[in-house]
C-alpha positions in Angstrom: 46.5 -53.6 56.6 47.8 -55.9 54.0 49.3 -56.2 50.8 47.3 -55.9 47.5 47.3 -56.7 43.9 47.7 -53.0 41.8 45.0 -53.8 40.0 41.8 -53.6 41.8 43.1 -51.1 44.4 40.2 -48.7 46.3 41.5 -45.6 44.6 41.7 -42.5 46.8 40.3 -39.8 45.8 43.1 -37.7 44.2 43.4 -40.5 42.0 39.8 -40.9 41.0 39.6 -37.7 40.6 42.7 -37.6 38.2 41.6 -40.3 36.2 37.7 -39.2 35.7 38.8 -35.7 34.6 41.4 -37.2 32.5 38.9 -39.6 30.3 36.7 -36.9 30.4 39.1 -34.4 28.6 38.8 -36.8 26.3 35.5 -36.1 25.5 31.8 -36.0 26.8 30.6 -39.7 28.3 27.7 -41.3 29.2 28.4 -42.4 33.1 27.4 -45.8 32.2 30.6 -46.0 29.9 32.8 -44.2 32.1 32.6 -46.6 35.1 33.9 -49.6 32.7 36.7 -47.2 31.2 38.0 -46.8 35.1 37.5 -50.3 36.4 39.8 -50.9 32.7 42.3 -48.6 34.7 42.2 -50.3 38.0 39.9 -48.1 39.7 37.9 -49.7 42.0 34.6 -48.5 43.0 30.6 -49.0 42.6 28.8 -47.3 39.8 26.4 -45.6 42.8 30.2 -44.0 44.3 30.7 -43.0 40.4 27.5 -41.1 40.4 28.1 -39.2 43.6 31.4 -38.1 42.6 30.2 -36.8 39.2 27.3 -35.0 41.2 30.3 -33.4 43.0 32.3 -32.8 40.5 29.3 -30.8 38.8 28.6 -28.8 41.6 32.3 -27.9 41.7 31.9 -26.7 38.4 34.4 -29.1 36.6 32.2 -30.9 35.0 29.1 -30.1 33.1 26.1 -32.6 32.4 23.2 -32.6 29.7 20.5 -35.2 28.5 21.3 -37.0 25.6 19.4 -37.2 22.9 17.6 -40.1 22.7 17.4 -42.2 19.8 16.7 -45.8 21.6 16.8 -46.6 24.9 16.7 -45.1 28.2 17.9 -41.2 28.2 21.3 -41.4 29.7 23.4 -38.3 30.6 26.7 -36.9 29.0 29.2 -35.5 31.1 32.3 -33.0 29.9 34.9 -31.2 31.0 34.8 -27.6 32.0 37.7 -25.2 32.1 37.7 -25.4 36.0 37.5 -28.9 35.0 40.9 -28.7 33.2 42.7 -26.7 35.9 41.7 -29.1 38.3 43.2 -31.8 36.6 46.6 -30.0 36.3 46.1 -29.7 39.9 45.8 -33.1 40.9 48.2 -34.6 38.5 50.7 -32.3 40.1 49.3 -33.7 43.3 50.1 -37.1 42.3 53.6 -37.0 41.2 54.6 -35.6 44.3 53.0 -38.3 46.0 54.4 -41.0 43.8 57.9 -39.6 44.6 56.6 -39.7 48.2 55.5 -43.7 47.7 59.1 -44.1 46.2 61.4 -42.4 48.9 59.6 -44.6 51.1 60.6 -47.8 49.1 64.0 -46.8 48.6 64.0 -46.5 52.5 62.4 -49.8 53.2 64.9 -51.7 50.8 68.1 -49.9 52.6 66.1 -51.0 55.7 66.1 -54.7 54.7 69.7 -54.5 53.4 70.9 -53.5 56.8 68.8 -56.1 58.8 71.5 -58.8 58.7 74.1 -56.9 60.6 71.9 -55.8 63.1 72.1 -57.1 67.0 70.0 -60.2 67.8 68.0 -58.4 70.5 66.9 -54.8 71.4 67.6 -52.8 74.6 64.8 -51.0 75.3 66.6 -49.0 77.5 68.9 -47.7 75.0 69.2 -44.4 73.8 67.3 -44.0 70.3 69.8 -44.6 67.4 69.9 -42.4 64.5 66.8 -42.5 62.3 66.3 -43.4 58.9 67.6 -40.5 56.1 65.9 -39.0 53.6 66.2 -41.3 50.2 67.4 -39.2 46.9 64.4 -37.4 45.1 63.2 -39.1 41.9 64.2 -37.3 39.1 61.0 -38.3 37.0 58.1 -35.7 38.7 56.7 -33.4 36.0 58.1 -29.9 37.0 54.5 -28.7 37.9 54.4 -31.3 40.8 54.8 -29.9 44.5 57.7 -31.7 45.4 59.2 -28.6 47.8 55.4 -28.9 49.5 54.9 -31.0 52.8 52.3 -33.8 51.8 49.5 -35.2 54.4 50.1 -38.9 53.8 47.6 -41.6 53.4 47.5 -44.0 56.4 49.4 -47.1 54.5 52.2 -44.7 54.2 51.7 -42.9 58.0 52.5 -46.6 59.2 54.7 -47.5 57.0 57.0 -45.2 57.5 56.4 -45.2 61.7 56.9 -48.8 61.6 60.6 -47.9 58.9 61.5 -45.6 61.8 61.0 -47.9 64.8 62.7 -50.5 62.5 65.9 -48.3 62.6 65.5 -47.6 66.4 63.0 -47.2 69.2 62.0 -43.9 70.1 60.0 -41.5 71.8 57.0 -39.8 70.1 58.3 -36.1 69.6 61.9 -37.8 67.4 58.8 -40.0 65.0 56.9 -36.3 64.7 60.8 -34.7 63.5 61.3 -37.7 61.2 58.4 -37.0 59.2 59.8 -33.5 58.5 62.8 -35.3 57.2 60.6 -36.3 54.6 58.7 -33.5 53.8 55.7 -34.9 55.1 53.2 -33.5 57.6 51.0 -35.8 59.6 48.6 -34.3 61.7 49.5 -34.9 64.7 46.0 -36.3 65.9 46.6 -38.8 63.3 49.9 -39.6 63.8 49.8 -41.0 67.5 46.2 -42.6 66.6 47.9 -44.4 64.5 50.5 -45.1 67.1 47.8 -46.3 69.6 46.1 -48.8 66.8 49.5 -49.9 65.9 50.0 -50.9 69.4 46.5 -52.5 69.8 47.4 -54.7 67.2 50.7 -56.1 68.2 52.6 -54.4 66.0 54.6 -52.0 68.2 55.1 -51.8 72.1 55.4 -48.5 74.2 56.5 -47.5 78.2 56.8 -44.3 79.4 60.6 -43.1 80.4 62.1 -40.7 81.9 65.1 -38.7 80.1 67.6 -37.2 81.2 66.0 -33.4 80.9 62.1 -32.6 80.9 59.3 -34.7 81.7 58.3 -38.5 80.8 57.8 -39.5 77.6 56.4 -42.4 76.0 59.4 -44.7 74.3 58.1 -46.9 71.3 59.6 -50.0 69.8 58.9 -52.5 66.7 58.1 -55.8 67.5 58.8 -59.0 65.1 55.3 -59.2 64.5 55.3 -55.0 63.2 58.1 -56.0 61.8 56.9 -58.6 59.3 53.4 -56.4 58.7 56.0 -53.9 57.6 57.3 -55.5 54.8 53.7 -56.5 53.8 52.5 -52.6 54.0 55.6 -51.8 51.9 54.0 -54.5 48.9 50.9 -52.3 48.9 52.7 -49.3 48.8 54.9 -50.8 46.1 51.4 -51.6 44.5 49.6 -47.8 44.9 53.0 -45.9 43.5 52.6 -48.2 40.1 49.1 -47.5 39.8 50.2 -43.3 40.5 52.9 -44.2 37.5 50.3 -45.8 35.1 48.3 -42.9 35.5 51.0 -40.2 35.1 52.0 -42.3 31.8 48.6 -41.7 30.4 48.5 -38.0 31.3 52.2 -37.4 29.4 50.7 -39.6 26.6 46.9 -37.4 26.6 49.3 -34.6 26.2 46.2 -32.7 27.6 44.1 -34.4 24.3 42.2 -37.5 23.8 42.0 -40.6 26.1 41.7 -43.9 23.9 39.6 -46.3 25.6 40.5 -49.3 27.0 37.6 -51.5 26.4 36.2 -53.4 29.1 33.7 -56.6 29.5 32.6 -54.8 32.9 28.7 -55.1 32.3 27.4 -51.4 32.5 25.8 -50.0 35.5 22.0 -50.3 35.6 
């Protein structure tokens, strides 16, 4: 995992999704000029992956598809919008700001984080009890009041180790305390995911683990940050920085779409063949 640039980020697909159904409410398009009007946006993807989501999309029944007429050159197909099309699009914008404030609780977190590290003790008893964990950072005021924000969010692996790593940063800890600091958060890892993500962290130097014994119930496995996770931490929190402006430039153009017509961009992007 490292840090990227905000433009020219793989989207995921709530936000491809978002921003296809958004140029499209702005009326039917070729997919040869919708593939330039994303990569405009920072969406980056191959014009085949373009085509398979459209196909999707169709068969979803947000989007509907036609021959154009053809006056010169190759037939080409128009997509547009549906009404399922448009309720989907509420959908995932709502989606979106409530991961945006997700992407920003974490960097509020990570900057308190840094702030602290100066007073912090030179080295780390392993054998210590874990300290208290990182709180909750205040809830951005700016999420549309359709977005989810009371709703426990699955979060996208950048942010599952970022905010592991922002805990162990605080602390080491066992397993179970990481699980409980997630629900600080409103966020819901699966599980499955969660220690997988433990395990790779671990493969890659980033954090270090020993089973201990406390002082009630059986042995659990006690995890710590290492300097290494530690600097890969503040480079995971640069492409999280990155992926919540790209979530803010597209819920700027939704307010400004007001529902309505997309401008485009322009691009030089040759078209798809």
């Amino acid at each position: 995992m490292t840090s990227s640039s905000a433009r020219g980020l793989r989207p995921h697909s709530e936000l491809l999704t978002a921003w296809t159904l958004l140029l499209l409410d702005g009326g039917e398009m070729h997919g040869y000029k919708l593939y330039p009007e994303l990569r405009a946006r920072g969406v980056d993807l191959q014009a085949t992956s373009l085509y398979r989501w459209l196909r999707k999309f169709e068969r979803d029944r947000w989007v509907a598809s036609r021959w154009s007429d053809r006056v010169e050159g190759p037939e080409r197909r128009v997509y547009v919008l549906t009404a399922e099309g448009r309720s989907a699009l509420r959908e995932t914008t709502a989606l979106i700001a409530a991961m945006r404030d997700a992407y920003s609780t974490f960097l509020h977190a990570h900057e308190q984080a840094v702030a602290r590290r100066g007073n912090e003790p030179a080295a780390v008893d392993e054998a210590a009890p874990p300290v208290p964990r990182v709180g909750p950072a205040p809830t951005p005021d700016t999420t549309p009041a359709s977005a989810p924000t009371t709703q426990s969010l699955r979060p996208h692996k950048e942010l599952l180790a970022g905010w592991l790593l922002l805990h162990l940063d605080a602390g080491a800890t066992y397993g179970y305390d990481l699980r409980r600091d997630f629900d600080a958060q409103r966020l819901s890892p699966d599980p499955t995911a969660l220690y997988r993500m433990l395990r790779r962290l671990e493969a890659d130097g980033w954090v270090q683990s020993r089973w201990m014994q406390p002082r009630a119930g059986p042995r659990r496995r006690f995890y710590r940050l290492t300097p290494r996770g530690r600097r890969n931490l503040d480079e995971i929190a640069r492409l999280i920085a990155a992926i919540r402006d790209s979530h803010d430039r597209y819920l700027q153009a939704y307010e400004h779409a007001e529902h309505g017509h997309v401008s485009a961009a322009g691009s030089d992007d040759p078209s798809p063949r």
